[in-house]
C-alpha beads as a LAMMPS data file, in Angstrom:
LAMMPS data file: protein, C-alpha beads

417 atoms
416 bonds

1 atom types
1 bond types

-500.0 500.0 xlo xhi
-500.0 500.0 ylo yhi
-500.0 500.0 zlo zhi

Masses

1 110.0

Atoms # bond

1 1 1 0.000 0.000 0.000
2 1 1 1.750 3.302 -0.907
3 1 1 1.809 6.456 1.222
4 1 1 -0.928 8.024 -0.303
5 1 1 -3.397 5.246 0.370
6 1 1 -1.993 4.766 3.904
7 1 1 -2.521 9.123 4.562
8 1 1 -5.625 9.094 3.002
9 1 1 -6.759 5.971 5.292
10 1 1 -5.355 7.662 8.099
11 1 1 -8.004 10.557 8.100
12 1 1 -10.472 8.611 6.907
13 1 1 -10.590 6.450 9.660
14 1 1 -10.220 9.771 12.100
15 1 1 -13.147 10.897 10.662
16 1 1 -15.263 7.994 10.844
17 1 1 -14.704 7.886 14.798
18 1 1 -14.979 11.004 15.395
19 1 1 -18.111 11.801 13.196
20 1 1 -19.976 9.164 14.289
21 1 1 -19.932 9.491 17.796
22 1 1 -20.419 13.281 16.850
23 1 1 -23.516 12.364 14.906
24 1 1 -24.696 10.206 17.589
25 1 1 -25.436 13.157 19.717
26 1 1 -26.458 15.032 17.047
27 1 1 -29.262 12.808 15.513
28 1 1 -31.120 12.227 19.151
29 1 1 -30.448 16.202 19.715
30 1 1 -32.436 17.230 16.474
31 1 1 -35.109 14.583 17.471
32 1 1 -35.729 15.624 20.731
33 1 1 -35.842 19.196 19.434
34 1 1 -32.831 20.776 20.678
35 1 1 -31.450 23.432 18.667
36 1 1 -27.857 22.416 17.532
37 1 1 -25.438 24.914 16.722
38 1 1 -22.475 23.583 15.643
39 1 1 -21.275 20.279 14.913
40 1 1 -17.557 20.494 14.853
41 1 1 -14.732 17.788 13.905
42 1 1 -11.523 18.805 15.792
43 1 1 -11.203 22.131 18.317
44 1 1 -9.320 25.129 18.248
45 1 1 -9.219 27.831 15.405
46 1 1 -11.928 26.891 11.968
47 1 1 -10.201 25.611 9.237
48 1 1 -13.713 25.398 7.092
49 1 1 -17.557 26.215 7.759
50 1 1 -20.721 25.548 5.878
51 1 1 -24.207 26.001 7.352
52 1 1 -26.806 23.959 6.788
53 1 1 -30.425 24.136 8.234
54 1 1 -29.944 25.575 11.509
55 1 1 -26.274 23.971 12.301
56 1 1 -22.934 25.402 11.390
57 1 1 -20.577 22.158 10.324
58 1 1 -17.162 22.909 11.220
59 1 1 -13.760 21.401 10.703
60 1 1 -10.936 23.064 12.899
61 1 1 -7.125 22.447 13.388
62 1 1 -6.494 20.213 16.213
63 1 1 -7.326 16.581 15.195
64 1 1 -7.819 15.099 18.963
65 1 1 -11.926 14.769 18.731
66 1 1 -15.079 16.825 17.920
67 1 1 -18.499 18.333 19.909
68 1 1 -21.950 19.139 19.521
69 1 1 -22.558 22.594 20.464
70 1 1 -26.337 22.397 21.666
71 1 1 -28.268 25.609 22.649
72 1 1 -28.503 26.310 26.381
73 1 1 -25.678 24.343 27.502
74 1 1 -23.237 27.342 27.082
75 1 1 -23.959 30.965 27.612
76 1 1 -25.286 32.565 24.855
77 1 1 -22.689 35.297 23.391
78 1 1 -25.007 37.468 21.994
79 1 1 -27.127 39.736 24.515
80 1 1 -30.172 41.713 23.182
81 1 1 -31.220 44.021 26.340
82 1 1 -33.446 46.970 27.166
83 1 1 -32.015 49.945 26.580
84 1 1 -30.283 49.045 22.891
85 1 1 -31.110 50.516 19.918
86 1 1 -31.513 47.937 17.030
87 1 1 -32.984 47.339 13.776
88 1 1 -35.421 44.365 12.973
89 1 1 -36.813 42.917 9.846
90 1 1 -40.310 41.871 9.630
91 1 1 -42.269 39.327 7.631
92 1 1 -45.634 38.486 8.498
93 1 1 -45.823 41.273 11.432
94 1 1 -43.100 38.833 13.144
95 1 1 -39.565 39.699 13.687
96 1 1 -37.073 37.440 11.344
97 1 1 -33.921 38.883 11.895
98 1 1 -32.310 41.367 14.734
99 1 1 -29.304 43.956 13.707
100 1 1 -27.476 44.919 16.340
101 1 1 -24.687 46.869 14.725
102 1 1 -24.175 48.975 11.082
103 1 1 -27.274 49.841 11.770
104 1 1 -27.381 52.385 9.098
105 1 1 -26.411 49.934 6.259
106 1 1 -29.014 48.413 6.900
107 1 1 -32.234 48.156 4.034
108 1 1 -36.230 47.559 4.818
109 1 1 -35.775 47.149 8.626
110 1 1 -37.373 49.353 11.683
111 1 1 -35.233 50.926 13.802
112 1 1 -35.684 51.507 17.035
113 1 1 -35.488 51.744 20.893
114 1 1 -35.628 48.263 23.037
115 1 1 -37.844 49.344 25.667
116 1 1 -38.454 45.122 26.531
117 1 1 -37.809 41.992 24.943
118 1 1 -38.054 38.176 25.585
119 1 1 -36.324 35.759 23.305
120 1 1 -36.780 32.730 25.294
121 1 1 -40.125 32.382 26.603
122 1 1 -42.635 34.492 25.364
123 1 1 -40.648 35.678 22.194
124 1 1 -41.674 39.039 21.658
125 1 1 -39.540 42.843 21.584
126 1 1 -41.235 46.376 21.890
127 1 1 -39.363 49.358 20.293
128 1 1 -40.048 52.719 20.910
129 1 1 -39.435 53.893 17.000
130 1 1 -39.577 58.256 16.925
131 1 1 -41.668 57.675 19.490
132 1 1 -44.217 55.453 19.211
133 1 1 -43.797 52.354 21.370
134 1 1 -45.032 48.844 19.453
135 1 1 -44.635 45.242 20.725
136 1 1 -43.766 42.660 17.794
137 1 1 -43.887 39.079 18.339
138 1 1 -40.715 37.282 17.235
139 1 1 -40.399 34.213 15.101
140 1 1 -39.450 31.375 17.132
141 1 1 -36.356 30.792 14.346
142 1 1 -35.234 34.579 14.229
143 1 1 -31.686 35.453 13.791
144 1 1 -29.636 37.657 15.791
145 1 1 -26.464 39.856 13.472
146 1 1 -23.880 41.379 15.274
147 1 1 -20.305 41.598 14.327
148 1 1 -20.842 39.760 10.550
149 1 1 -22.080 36.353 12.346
150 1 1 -25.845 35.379 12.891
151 1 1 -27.086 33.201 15.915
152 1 1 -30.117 32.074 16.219
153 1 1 -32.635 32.393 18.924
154 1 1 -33.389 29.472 20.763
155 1 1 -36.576 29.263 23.083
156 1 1 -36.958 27.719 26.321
157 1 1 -38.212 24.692 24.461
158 1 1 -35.412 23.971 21.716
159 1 1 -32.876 24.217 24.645
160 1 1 -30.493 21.264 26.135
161 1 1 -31.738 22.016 29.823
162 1 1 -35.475 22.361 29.505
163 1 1 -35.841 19.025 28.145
164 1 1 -36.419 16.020 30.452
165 1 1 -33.741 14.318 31.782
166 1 1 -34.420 11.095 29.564
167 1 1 -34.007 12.851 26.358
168 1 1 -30.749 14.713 27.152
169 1 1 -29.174 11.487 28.807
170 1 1 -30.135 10.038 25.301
171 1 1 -28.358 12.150 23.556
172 1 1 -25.429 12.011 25.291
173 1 1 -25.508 8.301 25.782
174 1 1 -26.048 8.086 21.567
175 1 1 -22.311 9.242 21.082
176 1 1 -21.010 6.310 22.545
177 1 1 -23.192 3.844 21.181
178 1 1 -22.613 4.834 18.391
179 1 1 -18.840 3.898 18.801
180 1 1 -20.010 0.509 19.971
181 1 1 -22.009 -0.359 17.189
182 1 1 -19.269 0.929 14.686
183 1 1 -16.830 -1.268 16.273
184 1 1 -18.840 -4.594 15.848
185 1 1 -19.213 -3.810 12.583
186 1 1 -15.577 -3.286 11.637
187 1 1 -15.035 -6.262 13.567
188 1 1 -17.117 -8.413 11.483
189 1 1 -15.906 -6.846 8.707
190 1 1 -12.561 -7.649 10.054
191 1 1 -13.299 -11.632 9.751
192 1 1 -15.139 -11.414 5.987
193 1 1 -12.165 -9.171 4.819
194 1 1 -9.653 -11.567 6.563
195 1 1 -11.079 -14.811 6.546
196 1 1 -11.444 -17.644 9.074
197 1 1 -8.463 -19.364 9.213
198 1 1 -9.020 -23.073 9.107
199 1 1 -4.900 -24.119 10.254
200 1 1 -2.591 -22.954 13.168
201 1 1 1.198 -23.053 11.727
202 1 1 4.517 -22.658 13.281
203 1 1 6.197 -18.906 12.103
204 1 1 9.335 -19.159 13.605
205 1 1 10.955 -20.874 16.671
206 1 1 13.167 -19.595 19.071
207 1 1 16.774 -20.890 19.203
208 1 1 17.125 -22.796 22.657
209 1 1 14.088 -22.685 23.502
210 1 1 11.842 -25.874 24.639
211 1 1 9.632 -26.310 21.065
212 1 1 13.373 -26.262 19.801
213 1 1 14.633 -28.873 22.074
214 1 1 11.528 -30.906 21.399
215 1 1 11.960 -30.665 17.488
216 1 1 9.443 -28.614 16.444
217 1 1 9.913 -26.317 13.107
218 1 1 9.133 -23.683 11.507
219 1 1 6.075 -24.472 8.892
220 1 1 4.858 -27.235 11.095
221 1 1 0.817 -27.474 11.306
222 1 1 -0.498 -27.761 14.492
223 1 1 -3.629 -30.332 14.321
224 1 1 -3.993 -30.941 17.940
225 1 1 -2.513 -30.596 21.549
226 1 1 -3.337 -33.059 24.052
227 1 1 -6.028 -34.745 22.231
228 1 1 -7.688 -30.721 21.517
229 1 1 -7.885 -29.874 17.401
230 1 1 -6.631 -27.047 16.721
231 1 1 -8.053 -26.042 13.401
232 1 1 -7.178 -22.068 12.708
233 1 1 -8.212 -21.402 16.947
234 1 1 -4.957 -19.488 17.940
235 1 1 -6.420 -18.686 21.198
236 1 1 -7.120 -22.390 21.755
237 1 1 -3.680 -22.972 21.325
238 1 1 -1.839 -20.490 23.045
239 1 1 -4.187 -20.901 26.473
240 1 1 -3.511 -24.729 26.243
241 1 1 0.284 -23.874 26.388
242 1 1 -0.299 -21.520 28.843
243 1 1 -2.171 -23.963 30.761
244 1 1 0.600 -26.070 31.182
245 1 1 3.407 -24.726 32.281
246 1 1 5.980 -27.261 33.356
247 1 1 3.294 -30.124 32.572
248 1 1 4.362 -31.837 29.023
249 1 1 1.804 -31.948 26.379
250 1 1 1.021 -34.287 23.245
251 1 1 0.974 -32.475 20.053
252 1 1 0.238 -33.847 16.213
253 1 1 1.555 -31.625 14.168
254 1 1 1.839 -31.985 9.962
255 1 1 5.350 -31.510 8.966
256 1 1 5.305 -32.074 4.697
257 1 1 2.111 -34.579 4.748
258 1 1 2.954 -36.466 7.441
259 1 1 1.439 -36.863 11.204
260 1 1 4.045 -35.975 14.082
261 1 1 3.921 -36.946 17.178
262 1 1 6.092 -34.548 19.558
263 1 1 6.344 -34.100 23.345
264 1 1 6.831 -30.572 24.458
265 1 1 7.271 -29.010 28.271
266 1 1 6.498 -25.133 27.851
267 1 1 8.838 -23.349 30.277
268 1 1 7.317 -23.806 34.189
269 1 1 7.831 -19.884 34.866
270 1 1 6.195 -18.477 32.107
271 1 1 4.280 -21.412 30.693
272 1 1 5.931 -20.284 26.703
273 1 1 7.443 -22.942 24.348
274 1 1 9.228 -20.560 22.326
275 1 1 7.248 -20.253 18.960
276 1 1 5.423 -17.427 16.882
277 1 1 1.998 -19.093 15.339
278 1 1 0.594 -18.103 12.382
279 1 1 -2.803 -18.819 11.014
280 1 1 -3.554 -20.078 7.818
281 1 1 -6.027 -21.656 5.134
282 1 1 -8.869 -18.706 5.226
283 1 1 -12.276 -19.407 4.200
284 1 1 -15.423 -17.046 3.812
285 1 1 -17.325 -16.492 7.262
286 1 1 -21.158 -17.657 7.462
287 1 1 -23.210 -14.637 8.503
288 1 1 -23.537 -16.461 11.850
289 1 1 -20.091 -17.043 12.325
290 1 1 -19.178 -13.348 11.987
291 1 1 -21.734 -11.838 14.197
292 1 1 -20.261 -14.211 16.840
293 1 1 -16.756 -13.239 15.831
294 1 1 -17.493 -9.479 16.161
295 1 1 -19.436 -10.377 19.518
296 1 1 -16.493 -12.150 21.019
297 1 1 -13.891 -10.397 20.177
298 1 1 -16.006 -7.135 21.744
299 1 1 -15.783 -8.514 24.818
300 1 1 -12.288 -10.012 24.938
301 1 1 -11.166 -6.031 23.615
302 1 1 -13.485 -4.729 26.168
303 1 1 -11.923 -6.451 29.159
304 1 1 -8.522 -5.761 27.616
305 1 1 -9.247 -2.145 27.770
306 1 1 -10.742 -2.131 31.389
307 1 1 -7.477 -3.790 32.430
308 1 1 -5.285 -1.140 30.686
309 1 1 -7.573 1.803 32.763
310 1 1 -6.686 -0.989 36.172
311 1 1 -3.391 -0.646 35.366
312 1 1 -3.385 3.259 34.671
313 1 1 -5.333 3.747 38.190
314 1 1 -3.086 1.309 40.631
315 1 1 0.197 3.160 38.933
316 1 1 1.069 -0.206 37.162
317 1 1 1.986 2.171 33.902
318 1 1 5.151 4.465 32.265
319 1 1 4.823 7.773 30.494
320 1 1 5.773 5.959 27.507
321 1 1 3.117 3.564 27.901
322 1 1 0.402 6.677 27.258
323 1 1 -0.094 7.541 23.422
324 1 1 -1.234 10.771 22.001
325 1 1 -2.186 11.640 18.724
326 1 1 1.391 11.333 17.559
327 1 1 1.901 7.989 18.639
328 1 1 -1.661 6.951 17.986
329 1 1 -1.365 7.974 14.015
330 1 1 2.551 6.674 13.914
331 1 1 0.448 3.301 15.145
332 1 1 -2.130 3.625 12.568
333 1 1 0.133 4.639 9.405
334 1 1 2.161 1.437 10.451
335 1 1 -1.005 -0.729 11.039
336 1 1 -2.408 0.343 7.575
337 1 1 0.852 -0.645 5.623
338 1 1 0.165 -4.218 6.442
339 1 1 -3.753 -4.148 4.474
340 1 1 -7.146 -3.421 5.021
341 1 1 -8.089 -5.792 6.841
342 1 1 -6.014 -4.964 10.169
343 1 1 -6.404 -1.156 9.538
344 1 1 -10.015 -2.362 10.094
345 1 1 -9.295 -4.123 13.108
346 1 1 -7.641 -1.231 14.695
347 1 1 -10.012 1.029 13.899
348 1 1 -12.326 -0.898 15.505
349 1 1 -10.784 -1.142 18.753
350 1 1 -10.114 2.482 18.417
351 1 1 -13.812 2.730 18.063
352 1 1 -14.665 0.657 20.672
353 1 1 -11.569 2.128 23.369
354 1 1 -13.100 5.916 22.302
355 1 1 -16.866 4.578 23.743
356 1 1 -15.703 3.415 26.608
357 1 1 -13.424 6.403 27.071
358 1 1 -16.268 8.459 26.839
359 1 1 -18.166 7.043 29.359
360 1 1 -15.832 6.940 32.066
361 1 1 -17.170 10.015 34.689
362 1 1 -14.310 12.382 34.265
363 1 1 -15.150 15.707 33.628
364 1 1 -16.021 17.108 30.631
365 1 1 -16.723 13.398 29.177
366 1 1 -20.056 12.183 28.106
367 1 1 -19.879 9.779 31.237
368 1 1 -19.376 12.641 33.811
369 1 1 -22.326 14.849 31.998
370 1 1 -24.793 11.276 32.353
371 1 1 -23.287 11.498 36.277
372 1 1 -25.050 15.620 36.568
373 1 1 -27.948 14.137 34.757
374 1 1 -27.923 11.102 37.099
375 1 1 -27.858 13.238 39.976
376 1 1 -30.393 15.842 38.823
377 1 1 -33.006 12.639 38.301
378 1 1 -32.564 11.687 42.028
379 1 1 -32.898 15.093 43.597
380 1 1 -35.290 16.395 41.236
381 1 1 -33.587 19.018 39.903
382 1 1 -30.729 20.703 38.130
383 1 1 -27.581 20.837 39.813
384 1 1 -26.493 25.151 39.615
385 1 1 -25.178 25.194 35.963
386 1 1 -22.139 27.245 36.621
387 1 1 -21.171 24.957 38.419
388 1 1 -21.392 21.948 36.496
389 1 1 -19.920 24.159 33.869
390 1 1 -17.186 25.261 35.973
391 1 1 -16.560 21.238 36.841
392 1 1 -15.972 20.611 33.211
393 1 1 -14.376 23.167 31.863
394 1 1 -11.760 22.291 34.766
395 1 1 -11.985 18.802 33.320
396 1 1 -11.118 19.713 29.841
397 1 1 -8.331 21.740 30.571
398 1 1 -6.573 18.799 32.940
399 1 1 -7.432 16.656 29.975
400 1 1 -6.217 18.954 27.049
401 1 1 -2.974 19.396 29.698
402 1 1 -2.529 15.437 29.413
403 1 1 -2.502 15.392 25.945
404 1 1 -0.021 17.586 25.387
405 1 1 2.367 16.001 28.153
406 1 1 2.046 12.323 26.210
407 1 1 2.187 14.306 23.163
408 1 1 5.651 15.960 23.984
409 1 1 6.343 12.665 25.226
410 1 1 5.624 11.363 21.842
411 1 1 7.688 13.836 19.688
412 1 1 10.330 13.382 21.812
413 1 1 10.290 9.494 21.475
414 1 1 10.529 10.153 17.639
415 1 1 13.302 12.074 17.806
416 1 1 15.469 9.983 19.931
417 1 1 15.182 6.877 17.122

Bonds

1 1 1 2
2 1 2 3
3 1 3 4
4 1 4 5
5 1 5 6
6 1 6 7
7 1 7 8
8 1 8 9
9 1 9 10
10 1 10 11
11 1 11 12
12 1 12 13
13 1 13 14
14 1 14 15
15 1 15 16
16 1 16 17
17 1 17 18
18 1 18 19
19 1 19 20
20 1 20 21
21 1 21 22
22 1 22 23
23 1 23 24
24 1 24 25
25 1 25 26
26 1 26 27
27 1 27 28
28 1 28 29
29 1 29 30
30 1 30 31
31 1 31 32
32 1 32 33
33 1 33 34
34 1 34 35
35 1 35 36
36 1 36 37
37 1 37 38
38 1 38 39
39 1 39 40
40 1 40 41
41 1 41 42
42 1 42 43
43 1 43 44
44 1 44 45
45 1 45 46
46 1 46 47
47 1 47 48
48 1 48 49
49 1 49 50
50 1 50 51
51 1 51 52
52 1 52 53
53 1 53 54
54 1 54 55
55 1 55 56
56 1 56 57
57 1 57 58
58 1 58 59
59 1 59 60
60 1 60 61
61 1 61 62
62 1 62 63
63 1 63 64
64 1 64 65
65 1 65 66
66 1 66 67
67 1 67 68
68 1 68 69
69 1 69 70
70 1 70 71
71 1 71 72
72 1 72 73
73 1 73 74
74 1 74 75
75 1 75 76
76 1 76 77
77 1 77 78
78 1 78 79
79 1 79 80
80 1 80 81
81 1 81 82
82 1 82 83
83 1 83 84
84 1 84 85
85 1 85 86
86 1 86 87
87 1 87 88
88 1 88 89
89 1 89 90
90 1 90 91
91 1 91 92
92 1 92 93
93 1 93 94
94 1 94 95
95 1 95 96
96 1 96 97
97 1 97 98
98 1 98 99
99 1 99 100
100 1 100 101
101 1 101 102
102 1 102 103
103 1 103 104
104 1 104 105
105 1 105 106
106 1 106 107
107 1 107 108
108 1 108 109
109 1 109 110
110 1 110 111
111 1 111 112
112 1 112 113
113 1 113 114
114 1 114 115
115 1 115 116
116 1 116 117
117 1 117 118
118 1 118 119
119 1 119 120
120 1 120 121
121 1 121 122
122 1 122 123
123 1 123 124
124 1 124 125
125 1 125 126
126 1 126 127
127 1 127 128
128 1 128 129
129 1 129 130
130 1 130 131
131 1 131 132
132 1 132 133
133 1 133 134
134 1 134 135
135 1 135 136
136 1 136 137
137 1 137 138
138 1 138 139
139 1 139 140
140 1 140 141
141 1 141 142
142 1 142 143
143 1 143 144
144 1 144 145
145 1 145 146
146 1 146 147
147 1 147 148
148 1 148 149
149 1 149 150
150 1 150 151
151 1 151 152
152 1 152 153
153 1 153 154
154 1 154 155
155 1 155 156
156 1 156 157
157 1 157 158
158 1 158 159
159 1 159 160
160 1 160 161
161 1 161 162
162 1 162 163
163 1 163 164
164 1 164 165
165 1 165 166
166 1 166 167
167 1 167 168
168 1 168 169
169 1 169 170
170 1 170 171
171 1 171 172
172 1 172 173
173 1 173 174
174 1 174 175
175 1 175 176
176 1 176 177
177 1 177 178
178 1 178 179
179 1 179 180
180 1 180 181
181 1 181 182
182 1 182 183
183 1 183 184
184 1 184 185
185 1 185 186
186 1 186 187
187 1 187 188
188 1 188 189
189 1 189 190
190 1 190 191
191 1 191 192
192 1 192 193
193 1 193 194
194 1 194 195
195 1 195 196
196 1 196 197
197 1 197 198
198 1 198 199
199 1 199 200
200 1 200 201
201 1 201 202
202 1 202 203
203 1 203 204
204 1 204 205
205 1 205 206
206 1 206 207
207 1 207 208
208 1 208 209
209 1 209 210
210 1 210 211
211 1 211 212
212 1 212 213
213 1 213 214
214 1 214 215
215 1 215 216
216 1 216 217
217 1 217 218
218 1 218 219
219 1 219 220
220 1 220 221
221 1 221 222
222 1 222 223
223 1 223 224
224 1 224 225
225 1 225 226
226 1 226 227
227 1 227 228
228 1 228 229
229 1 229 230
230 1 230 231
231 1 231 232
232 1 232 233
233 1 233 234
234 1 234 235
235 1 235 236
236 1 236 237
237 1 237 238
238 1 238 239
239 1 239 240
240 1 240 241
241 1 241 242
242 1 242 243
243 1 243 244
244 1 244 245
245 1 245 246
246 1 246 247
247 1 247 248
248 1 248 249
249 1 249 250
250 1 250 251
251 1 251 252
252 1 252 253
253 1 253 254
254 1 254 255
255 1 255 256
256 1 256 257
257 1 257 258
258 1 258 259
259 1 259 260
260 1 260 261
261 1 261 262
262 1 262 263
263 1 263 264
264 1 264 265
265 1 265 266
266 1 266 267
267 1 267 268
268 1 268 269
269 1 269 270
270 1 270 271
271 1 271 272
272 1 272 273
273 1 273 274
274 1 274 275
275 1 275 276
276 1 276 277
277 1 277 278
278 1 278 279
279 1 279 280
280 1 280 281
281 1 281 282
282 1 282 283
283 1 283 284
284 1 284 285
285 1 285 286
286 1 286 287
287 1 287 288
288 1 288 289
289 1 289 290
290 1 290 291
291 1 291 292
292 1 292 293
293 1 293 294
294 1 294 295
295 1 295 296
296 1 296 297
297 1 297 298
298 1 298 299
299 1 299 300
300 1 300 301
301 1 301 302
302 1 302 303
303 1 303 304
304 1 304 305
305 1 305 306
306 1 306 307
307 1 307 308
308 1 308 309
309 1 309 310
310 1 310 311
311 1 311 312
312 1 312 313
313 1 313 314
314 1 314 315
315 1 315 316
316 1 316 317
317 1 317 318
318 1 318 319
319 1 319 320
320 1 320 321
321 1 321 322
322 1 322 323
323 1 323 324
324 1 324 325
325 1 325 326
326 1 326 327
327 1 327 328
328 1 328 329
329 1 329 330
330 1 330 331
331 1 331 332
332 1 332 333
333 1 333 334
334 1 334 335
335 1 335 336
336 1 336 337
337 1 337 338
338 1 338 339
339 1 339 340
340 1 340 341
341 1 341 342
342 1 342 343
343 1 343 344
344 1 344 345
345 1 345 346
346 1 346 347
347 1 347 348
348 1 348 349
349 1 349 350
350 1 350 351
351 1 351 352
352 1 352 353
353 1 353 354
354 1 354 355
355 1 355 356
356 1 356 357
357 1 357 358
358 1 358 359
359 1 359 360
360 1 360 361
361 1 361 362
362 1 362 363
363 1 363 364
364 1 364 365
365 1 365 366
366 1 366 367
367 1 367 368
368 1 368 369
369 1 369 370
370 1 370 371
371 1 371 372
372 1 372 373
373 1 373 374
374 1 374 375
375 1 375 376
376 1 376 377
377 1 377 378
378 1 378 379
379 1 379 380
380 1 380 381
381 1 381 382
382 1 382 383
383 1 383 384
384 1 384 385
385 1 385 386
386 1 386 387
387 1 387 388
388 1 388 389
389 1 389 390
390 1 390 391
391 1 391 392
392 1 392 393
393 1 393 394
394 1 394 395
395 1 395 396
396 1 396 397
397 1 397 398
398 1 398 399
399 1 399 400
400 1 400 401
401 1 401 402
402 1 402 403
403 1 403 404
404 1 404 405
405 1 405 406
406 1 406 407
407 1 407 408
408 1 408 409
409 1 409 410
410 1 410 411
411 1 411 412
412 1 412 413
413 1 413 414
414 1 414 415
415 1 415 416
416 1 416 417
């Protein structure tokens, strides 16, 4: 696979992490009628922007994730107060659009005085215009234009907070599923891309080692080991040699047509034998077959992962052990050169380690915001949302602080090769 293809896989698969889970909270957003403002691939400074509908779609420099900006759960950065002087546009008697600067550039608009206004709940602003005070109801859609951006208004009812607790959970909880269901699907994609393999072979043995000592070769086909077939079941045969440490064990193998018979002790402290298997002899998956492949190896990735974050708490880790994005791409770009088929795999564990992730309650994750909304179910209500605010914005910034420590870490492991 040549650089190109292995670059343009690269992104590709960064964007089908991160826009899924992105669009998981999007979807049950819109459908619960929350007003979303931006849905945004990356952070920091905007590298491109379209609008579409009501949403602003955003792409933006640093590749380490994405968000869905829903109205409500951030202070709103326009103000419209009494006091201002503005301009509106009308259709229908109903205010469409509010100018709040260049007021004088401005074509078939009223200009005028706010003498009170409501943009939330009962949506309506009087102006005194040369004099004569009139009260205009505003459409519930109605744009705000200040400094060359528009915002629209969003009512009580198409914000994040005034929904029941239910509907916002969902949303928040869709991100993550989404990440779960991608990654049984790329691991079932995995096996039909791959194959199942029908053989276990020896790759290589290890010089002085006891699969040396009891003859065994490279090429040799494992058919069983202690009266267990093999077939292409790796695992099989690696946890019946790790069974057995000191014990010997029976193996058949098939060295150039011929049965084998060969005794073999694997080492009693760390229950090895000394050899790298390879599986061989691939045949098309059954639909059965692959949904219990992807369902299987979901749970043997998931427990791997929880084990990693055991690790990580109880100090059982190194700095170096921690990727970034540096070391997470370097990963990838070498993962892709070897096909499609493991890029797949890896991007499904990526998919599947980013849910999780997610849902672990550290602030400013999807698991700590389902923690608030947890909380605000048993007491009844809201905890004060400056607070929670407060709680994740500290959050981020410890986590955005992490990522560039391992990322340093990263570049600096690169350089020293």
């Amino acid at each position: 696979m040549g650089n190109f293809q292995v670059a343009l896989l690269t992104v590709l698969m960064f964007f089908l992490l991160v826009s899924l889970h992105e669009w998981g909270h999007f979807y049950f957003a819109r459908r619960a009628g929350i007003l979303v403002r931006e849905f945004a691939i990356g952070f920091g400074p905007k590298l491109f922007s379209i609008k579409r509908g009501e949403t602003r779609y955003t792409l933006r420099l640093l590749p380490i994730g994405g968000f869905v900006r829903m109205a409500g759960e951030d202070p709103e950065v326009v103000d419209v107060q009494a006091g201002q002087t503005i301009a509106v546009r009308l259709k229908d008697n109903r205010v469409t659009r509010l100018y709040l600067d260049r007021l004088d550039e401005r074509s078939d608009v009223l200009r005028g005085e706010i003498k009170a206004v409501d943009l939330e709940k009962h949506l309506y602003v009087t102006l005194d215009v040369d004099g004569d005070v009139e009260r205009f109801d505003v459409h519930p859609a109605a744009l705000i234009i200040a400094r060359g951006q528009e915002t629209q208004i969003a009512p009580l009812d198409r914000q994040f907070g005034q929904k029941p607790v239910r509907k916002r959970a969902l949303a928040i909880f869709a991100g993550p599923v989404m990440n779960f269901l991608l990654a049984f699907v790329l691991f079932g994609l995995y096996l039909v891309l791959q194959g199942t393999p029908q053989k276990v072979f020896i790759n290589e043995v290890e010089q002085g080692s006891p699969a040396a000592a009891a003859g065994l070769s490279a090429g040799d086909h494992v058919k069983s080991i202690n009266g267990y077939t093999v077939n292409g079941d790796v695992q099989l045969f690696i946890d019946q040699i790790s069974g057995s440490a000191g014990v010997p064990m029976k193996w058949v193998v098939d060295r150039d047509g011929k049965d084998v018979d060969i005794t073999v002790t694997p080492n009693p402290e760390t229950g090895k034998v000394g050899i790298y298997p390879a599986q061989g002899d691939f045949k098309k998956p059954g639909a059965g077959e692959t949904i219990k492949y992807a369902g299987t190896t979901m749970v043997d990735m998931t427990q791997r992962i929880f084990e990693g974050f055991r690790k990580l708490i109880f100090g059982e880790f190194k700095l170096d052990d921690l990727g970034g994005p540096v070391k997470t791409t370097q990963m990838t770009v070498e993962i892709a050169k070897q096909g499609i088929a493991q890029l797949t795999m890896w991007a499904g564990i990526l998919s599947l380690y980013l849910g999780i992730f997610n849902l672990l309650p550290i602030p400013a994750l999807d698991g700590s915001r389902l923690l608030f909304l947890g909380i605000e179910a048993i007491r009844g209500k809201p905890i004060d949302p400056n607070r929670e605010s407060m709680v994740h914005f500290i959050g981020f910034a410890m986590l955005m602080l992490l990522m560039v420590v391992v990322t340093y870490n990263d570049i600096v492991g690169l350089v020293r090769r």
